[in-house]
C-alpha positions as CSV (number, residue, x, y, z in Angstrom):
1,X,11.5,-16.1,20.8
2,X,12.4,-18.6,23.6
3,X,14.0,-21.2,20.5
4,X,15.9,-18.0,19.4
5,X,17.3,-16.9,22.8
6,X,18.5,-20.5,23.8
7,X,20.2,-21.2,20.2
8,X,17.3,-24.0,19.4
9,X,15.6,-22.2,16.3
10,X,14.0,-25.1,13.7
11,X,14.9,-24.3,10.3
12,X,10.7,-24.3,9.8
13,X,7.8,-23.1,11.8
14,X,4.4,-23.4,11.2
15,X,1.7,-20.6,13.0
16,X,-1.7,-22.3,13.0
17,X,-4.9,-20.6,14.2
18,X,-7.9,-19.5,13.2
19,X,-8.2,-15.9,10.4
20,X,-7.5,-13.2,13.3
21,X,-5.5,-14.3,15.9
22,X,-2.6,-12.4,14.9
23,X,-0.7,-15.1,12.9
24,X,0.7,-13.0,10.3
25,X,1.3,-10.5,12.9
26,X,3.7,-12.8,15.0
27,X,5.4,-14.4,12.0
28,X,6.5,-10.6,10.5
29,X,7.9,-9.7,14.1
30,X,9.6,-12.8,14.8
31,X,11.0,-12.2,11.0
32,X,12.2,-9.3,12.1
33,X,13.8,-9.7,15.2
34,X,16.0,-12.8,12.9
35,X,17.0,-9.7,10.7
36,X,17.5,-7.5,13.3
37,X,21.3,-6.1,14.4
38,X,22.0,-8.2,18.3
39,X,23.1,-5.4,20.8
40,X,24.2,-6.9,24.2
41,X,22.7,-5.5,26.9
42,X,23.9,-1.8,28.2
43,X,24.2,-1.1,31.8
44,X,21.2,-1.1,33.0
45,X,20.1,-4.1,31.0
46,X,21.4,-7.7,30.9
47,X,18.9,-8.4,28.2
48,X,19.9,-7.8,24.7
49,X,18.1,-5.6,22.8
50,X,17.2,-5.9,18.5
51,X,18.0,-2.5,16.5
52,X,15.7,-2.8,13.0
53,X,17.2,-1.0,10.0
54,X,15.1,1.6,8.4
55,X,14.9,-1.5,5.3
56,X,13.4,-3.6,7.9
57,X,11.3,-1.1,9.3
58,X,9.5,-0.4,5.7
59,X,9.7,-4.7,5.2
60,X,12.1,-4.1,2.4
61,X,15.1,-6.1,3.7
62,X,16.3,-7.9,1.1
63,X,16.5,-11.4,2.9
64,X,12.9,-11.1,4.0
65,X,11.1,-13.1,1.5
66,X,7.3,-13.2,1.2
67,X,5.3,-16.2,-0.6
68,X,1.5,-15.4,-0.7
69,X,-1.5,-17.0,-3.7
70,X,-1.5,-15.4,-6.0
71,X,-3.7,-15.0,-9.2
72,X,-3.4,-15.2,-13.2
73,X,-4.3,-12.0,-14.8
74,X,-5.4,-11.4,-18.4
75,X,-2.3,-9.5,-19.3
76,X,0.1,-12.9,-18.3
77,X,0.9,-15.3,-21.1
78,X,-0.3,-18.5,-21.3
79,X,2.8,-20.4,-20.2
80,X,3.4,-18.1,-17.3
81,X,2.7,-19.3,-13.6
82,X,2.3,-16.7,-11.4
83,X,4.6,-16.1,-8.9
84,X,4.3,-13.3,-5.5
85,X,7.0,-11.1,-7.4
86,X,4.4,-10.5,-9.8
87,X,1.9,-8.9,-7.3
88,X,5.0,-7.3,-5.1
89,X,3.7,-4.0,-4.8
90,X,0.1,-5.0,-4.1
91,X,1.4,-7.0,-1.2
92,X,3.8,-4.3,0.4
93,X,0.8,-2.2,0.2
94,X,-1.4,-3.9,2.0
95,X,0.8,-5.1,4.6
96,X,2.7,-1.9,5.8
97,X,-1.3,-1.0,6.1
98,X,-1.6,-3.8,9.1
99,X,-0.8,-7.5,9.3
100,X,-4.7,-7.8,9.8
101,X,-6.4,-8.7,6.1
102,X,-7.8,-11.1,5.0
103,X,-7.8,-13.6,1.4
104,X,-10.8,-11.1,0.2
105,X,-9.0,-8.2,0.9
106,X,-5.9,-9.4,-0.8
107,X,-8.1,-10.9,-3.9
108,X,-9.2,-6.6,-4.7
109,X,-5.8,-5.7,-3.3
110,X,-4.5,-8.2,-6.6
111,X,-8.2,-7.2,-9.1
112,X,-9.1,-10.4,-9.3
113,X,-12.1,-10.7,-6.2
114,X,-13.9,-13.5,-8.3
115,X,-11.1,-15.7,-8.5
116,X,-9.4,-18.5,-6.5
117,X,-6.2,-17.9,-5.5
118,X,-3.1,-20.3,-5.3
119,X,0.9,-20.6,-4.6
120,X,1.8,-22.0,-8.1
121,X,4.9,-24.5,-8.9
122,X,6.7,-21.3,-10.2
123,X,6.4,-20.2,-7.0
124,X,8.8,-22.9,-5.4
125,X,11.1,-22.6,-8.2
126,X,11.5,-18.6,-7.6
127,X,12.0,-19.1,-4.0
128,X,14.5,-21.8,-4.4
129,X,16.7,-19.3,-6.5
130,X,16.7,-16.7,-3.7
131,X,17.2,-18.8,-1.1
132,X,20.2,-20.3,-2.9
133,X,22.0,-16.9,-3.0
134,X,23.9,-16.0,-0.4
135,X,22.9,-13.7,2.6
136,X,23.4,-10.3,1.9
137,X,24.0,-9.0,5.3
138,X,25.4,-12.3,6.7
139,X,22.8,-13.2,8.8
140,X,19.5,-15.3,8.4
141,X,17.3,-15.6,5.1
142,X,13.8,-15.6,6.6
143,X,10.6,-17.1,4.1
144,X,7.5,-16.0,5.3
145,X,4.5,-18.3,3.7
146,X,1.1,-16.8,4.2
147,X,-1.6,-19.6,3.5
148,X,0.6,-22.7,3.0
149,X,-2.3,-24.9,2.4
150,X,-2.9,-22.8,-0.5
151,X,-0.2,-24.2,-2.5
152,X,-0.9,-26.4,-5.5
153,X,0.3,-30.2,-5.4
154,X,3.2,-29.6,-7.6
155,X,4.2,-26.6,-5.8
156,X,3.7,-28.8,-2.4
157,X,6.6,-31.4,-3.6
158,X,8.6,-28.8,-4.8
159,X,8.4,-27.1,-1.8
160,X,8.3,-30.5,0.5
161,X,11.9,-31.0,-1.2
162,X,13.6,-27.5,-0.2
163,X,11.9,-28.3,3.5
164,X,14.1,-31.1,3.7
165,X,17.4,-30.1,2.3
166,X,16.8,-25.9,3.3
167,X,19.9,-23.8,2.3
168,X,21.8,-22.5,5.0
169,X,20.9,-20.1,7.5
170,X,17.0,-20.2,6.6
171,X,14.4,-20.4,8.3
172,X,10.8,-21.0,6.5
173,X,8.0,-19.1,9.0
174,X,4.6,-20.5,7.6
175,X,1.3,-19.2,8.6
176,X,-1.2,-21.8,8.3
177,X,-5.2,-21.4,9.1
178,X,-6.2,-24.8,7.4
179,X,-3.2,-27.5,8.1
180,X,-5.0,-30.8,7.9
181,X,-4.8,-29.5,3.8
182,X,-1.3,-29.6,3.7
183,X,0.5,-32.6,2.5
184,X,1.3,-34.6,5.9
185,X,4.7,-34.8,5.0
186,X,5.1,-31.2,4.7
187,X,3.5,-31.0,8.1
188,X,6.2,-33.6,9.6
189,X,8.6,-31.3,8.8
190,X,7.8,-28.3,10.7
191,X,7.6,-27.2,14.1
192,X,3.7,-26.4,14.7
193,X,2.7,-24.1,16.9
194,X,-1.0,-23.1,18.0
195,X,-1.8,-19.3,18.0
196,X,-4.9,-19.2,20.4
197,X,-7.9,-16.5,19.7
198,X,-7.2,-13.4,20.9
199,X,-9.1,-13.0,24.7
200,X,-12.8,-11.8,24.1
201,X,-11.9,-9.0,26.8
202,X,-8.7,-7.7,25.1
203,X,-10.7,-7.4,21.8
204,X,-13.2,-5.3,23.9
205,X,-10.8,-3.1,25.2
206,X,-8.7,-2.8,21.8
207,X,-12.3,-1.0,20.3
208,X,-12.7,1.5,23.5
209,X,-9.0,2.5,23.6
210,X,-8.4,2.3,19.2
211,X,-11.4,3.2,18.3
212,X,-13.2,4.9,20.6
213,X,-16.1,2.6,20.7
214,X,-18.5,2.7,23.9
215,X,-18.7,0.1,26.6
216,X,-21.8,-1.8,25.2
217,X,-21.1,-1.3,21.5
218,X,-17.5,-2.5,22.0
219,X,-19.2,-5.4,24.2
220,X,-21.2,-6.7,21.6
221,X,-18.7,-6.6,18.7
222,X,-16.3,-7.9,20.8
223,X,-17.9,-11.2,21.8
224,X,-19.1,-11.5,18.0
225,X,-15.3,-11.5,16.9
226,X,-15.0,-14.6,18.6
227,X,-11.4,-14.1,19.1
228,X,-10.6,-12.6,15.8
229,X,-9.5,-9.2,15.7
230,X,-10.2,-9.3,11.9
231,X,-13.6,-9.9,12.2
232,X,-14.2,-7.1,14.5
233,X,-13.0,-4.7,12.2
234,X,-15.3,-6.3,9.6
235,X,-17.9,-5.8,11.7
236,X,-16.9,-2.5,12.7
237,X,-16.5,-1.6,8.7
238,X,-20.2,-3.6,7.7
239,X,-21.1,-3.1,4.1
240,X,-22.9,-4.1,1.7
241,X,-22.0,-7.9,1.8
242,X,-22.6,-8.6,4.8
243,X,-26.3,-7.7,4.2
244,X,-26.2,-9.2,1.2
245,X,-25.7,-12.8,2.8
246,X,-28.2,-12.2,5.8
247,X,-31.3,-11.0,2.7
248,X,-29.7,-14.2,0.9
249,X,-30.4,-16.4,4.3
250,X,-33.6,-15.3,5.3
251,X,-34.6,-15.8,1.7
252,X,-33.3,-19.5,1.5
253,X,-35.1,-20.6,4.6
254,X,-38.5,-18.5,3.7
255,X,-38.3,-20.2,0.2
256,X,-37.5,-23.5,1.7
257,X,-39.9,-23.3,4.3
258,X,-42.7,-22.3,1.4
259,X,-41.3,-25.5,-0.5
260,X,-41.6,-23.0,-3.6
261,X,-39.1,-25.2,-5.7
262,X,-39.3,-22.7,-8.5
263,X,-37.9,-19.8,-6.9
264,X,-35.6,-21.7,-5.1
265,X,-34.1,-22.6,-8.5
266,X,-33.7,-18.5,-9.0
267,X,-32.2,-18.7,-5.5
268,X,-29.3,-20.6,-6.5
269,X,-28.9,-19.4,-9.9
270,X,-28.4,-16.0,-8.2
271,X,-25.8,-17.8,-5.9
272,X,-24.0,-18.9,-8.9
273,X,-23.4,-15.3,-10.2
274,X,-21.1,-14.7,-7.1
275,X,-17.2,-15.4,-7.2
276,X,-16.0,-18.4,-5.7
277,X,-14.5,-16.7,-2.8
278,X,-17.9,-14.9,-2.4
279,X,-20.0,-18.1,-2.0
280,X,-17.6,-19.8,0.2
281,X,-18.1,-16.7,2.6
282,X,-21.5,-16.8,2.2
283,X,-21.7,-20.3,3.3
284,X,-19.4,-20.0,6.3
285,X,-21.8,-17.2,7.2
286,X,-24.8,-19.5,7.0
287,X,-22.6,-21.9,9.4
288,X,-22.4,-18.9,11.7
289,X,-26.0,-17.9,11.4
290,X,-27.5,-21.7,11.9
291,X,-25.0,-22.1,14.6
292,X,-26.5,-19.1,16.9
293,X,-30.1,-19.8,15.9
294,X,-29.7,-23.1,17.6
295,X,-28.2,-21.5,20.6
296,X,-31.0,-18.5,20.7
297,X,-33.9,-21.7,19.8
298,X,-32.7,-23.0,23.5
299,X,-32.3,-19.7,25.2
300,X,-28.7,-19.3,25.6
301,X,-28.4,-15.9,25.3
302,X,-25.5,-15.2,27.2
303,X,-23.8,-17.6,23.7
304,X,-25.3,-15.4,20.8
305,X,-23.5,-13.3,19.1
306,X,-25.7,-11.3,16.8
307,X,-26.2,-8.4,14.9
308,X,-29.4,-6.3,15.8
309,X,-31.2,-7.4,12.5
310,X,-29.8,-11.0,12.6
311,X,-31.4,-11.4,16.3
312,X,-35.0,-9.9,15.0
313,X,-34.9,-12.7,12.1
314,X,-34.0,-15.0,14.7
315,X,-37.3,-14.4,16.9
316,X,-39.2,-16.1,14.5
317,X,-36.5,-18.3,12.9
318,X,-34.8,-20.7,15.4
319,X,-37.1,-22.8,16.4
320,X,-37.0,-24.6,12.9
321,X,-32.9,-25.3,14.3
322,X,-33.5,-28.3,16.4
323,X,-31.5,-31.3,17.8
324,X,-33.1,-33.3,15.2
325,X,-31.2,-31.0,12.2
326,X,-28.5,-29.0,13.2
327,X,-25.7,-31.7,12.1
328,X,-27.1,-32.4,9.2
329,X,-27.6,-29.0,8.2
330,X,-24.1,-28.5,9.0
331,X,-23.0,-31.3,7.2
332,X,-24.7,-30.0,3.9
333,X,-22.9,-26.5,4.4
334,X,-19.5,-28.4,4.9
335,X,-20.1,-30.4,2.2
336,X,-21.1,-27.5,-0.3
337,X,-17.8,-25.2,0.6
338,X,-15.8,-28.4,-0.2
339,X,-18.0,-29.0,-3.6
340,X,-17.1,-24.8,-4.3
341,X,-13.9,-25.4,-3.7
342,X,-13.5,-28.1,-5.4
343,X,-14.6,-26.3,-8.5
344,X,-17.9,-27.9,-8.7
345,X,-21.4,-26.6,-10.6
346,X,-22.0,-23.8,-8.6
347,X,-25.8,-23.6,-10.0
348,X,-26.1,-27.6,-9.2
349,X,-24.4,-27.4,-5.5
350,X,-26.7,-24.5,-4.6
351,X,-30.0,-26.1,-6.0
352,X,-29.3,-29.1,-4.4
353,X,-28.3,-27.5,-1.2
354,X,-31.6,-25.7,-1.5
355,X,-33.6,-28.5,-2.1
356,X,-32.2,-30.4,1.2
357,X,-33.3,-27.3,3.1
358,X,-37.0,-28.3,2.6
359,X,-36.5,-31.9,4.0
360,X,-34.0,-30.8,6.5
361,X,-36.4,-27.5,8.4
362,X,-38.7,-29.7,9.1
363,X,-37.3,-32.4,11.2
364,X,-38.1,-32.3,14.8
């Protein structure tokens, strides 16, 4: 707001932080304060104040331009690349709900939960035709880009090329939770700035005042959030999945720990039948789980941050998470969300990450 004030606004600005923060949040006010009708200050005020029209208001201005990933449905022809018009409605829906959501939430918002979603090359070619057109107030054209990194490599050159020569009076607001992905000279190009996690005490505070949570119960979720306000209204709104992955953890390491080699091989084949986006959740939740059994093995308490049935499977569980295989573990998680990713055989990266489990629990 400061590079606004002082007349030093970039023509691109990149939000990066982790899922939560607020990202999206800041970059759709800061959009709209750009689209917003300057009213000097009054009498009482030497500041100037920003009066929204009711377009704005609803995120319907017509040089507010959103750029999300997006997904191929059956009903698409084959020659067509997806582009965010197509899945227009979807996104104003969820949105105007709250700027908190995240890519899951948007893959059901779109009906496509098993799939992996990108910012095609059509993508770039549809934004540089509204951005070519004139304002139609007169003002700024303002492109918000949720998930940059998201963007397929012809899509990235595409969109590396209107970064460098940006029509007039644009400015490009990407929100960014993964920027070592993005091409570097993308990144070069940009004004970064870091969007801390939200304080562990405003989090806890939000949940007593919002939603009428009690001290304790607001005290726990709070410091689980770890500075995401999105994950505490995951946790807040728990389902199914989430016991899903804890029954799919505790079986792993039971398995592993049995060395039963043939039911680890049903393990993974059941792994296999998630989505994509599924397994890659699943195995950031392992990362979570692993990281606070190692903490609760050396009795840090005070740096756990546990559900009630996660902390009962961890009395008997954490002291197989040692000095001696925490990295490595961590390492072979890592390595298996860049395999998924990637595309790879799901059944083949989750056998094989089972079958490192047995070697791995048993170092000391």
């Amino acid at each position: 707001m400061q590079l606004f004030e002082e007349g030093r606004l970039p023509h691109a600005i990149m939000l990066c932080g982790p899922a939560g923060c607020g990202k999206l949040a800041l970059a759709i006010s800061f959009a709209r304060v750009l689209l917003s009708q300057k009213v000097e200050g009054g009498m009482f005020s030497d500041s100037p104040e920003y009066v929204e029209s009711p377009m704005l208001k609803k995120l319907e201005h017509p040089d507010l331009h959103f750029t999300y990933p997006t997904i191929k449905l059956p009903s698409m022809g084959t020659d067509h690349k997806p582009v965010s018009d197509d899945f227009a409605h979807e996104w104003h829906e969820l949105v105007m709900a709250g700027p908190y959501f995240s890519m899951t939430e948007w893959l059901e918002q779109m009906g496509g939960e098993n799939q992996q979603a990108i910012i095609t090359a059509g993508e770039s070619d549809d934004l540089l035709r509204k951005l070519s057109l004139k304002s139609s107030q007169g003002g700024y054209k303002v492109s918000v880009i949720w998930l940059p990194e998201r963007m397929n490599i012809e899509c990235a050159n595409k969109m590396l090329k209107l970064l460098e020569e940006p029509p007039s009076q644009t400015v490009f607001i990407m929100v960014c939770q993964e920027p070592d992905k993005l091409l570097e000279t993308i990144r070069s190009r940009v004004q970064r700035i870091d969007v801390r996690r939200i304080a562990e005490d405003d989090i806890r505070q939000a949940l007593k005042d919002k939603r009428g949570l009690t001290d304790d119960m607001a005290q726990r979720v709070s410091r689980m959030a770890n500075g995401s306000w999105l994950k505490a209204l995951e946790l807040l709104n728990a389902d199914s999945e989430n016991e899903l992955f804890l029954d799919m953890f505790q079986s792993l390491m039971r398995l592993a720990y049995q060395r039963k080699v043939r039911d680890l091989k049903g393990w993974s084949e059941r792994m296999a039948s998630l989505g994509r986006e599924k397994q890659k959740r699943f195995l950031e939740y392992f990362l979570r789980l692993i990281r606070e059994n190692f903490m609760y093995n050396f009795q840090q308490e005070e740096l756990c941050y546990m559900s009630q049935r996660e902390e009962d499977f961890a009395k008997n569980f954490a002291r197989f998470v040692n000095e001696a295989n925490i990295l490595p573990i961590t390492d072979l998680a890592n390595l298996a969300i860049r395999d998924i990713g990637q595309n790879a055989n799901a059944k083949i990266v989750f056998f094989d990450f089972a079958l490192q489990m047995i070697v791995l629990l048993i170092k000391k």
